[in-house]
Structures are given as C-alpha cells and as structure tokens.
C-alpha positions as CSV (number, residue, x, y, z in Angstrom):
1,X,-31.6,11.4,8.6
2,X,-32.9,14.3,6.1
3,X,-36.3,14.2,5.3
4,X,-35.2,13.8,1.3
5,X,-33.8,10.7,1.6
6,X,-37.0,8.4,1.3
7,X,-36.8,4.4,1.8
8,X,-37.1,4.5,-1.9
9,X,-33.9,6.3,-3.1
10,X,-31.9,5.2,0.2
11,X,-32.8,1.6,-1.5
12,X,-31.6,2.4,-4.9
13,X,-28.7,4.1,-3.2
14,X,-27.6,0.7,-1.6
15,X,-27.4,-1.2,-4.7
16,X,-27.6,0.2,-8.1
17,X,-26.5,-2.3,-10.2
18,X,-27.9,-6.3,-9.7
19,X,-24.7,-8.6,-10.5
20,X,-23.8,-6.4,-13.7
21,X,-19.8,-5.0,-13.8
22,X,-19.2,-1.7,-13.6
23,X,-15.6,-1.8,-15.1
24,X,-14.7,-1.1,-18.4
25,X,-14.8,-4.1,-20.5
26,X,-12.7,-3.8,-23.4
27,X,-9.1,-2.4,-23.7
28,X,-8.3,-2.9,-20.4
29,X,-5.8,-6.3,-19.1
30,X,-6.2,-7.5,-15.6
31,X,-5.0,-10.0,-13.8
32,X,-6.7,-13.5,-12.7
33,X,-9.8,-12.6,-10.7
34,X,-10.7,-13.5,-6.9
35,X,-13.3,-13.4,-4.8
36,X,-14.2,-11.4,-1.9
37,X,-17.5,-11.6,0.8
38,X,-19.2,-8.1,0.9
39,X,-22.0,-8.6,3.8
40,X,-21.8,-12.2,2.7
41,X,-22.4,-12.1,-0.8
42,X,-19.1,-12.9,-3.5
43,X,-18.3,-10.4,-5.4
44,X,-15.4,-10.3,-8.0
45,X,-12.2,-8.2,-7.6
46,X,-9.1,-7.9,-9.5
47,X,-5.5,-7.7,-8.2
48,X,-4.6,-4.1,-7.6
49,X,-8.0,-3.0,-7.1
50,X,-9.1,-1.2,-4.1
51,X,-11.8,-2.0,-2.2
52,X,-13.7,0.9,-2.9
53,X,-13.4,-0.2,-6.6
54,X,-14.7,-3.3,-6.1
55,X,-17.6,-2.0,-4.2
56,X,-18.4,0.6,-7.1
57,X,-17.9,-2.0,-10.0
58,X,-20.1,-3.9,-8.5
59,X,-22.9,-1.2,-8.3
60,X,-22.5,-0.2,-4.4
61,X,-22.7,3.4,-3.7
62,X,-23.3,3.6,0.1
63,X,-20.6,2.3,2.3
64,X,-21.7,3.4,5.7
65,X,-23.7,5.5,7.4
66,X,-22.4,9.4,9.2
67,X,-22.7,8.6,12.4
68,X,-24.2,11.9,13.6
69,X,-26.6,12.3,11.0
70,X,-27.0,8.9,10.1
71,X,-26.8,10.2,6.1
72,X,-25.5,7.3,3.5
73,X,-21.9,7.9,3.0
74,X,-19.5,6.5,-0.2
75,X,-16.3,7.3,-1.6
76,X,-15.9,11.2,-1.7
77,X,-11.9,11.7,-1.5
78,X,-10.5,8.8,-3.0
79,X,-7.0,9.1,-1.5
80,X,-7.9,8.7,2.3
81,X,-8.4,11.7,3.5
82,X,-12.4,12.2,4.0
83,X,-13.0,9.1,6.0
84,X,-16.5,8.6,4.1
85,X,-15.6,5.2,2.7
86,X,-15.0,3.6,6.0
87,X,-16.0,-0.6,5.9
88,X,-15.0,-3.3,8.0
89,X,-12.2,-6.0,6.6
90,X,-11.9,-8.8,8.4
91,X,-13.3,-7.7,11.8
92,X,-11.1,-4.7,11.4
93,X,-13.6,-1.6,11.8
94,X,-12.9,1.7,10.5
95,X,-10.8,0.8,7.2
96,X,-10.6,3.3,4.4
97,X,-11.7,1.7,1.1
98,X,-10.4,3.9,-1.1
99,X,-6.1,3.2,0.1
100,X,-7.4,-0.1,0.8
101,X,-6.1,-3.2,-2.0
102,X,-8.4,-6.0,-1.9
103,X,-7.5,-9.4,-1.0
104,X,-8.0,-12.6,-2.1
105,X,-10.9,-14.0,0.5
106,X,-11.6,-10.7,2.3
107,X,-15.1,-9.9,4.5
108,X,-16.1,-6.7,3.7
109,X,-19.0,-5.2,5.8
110,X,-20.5,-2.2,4.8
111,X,-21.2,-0.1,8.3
112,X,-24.5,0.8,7.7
C-alpha cells in the first residue's frame, strides 16, 4: 500500500457520509424503496439502481482492495469495463457493481 494513504484518509475513504443520502432529493420520481445488506448493515436502494449507486448514495467510496498493491479501489469506468468496482452479491465473488441492478434483499460485501 503507498506510503500516502494513512489509516486516517484510508478511514474517511471507507465511509464518507454517516446514514446521510447522497441522491438528489427533489425533482427526481423513484420507485418504492428496498433494502439491501452491505457488510451487514441496511442500506436503502431504489429499483433500477445499480449497486455501485447504492454504495455511493450512501457515502461508500472504496469497494475493494487491488490485489497487488492492496490500494482502495471504487467505481472508475462505470460501464464494466475496469473491474475496479468488484463486490460480492450473494456469495457470488467478483461482481461488477457498476452493470450490476440491485435487488430487493441482496448481501453486498465490499472485498476489502
């Protein structure tokens, strides 16, 4: 892992936002909300949201960890091409976020 990357802004890059929502609040009609389990917490999603916009609504920026570096990884692409937002749904490793819809009662694990 680079020298830079200090306990201190790895932490603030796990989390940056404590239960506030992301998404743009007005103007905007979504469906009825659900719940999905990222590394056992709930955390709201919307139909015809990815999973990688789930996780960055709800303040997560690192999604894994490069596994030669070990560098914090998040969505880079967004149309799965880069691999960078890899996570684990449902005990299925290795799925890309970003092409990914969420799912009423998913388990998302971040691989870090």
């Amino acid at each position: 892992m680079s020298n830079d990357l200090t306990a201190a802004s790895l932490k603030r890059l796990e989390k940056v936002s404590m239960g506030n929502d992301l998404r743009i609040q007005q103007g905007v009609t979504r469906g009825q909300p659900f719940q999905i389990q990222v590394n056992g917490a709930p955390v709201t999603a919307y139909p015809g949201e990815t999973i990688a916009a789930v996780l960055l609504a709800s303040g997560w920026q690192m999604f894994r960890h490069s596994a030669l570096s070990g560098e914090p990884r998040g969505p880079f692409c967004g149309m799965g091409l880069c691999f960078d937002c890899l996570v684990t749904v449902n005990g299925q490793p290795n799925v890309r976020a970003c092409v990914t819809f969420a799912q009423p009662g998913d388990l998302v694990e971040r691989q870090i």
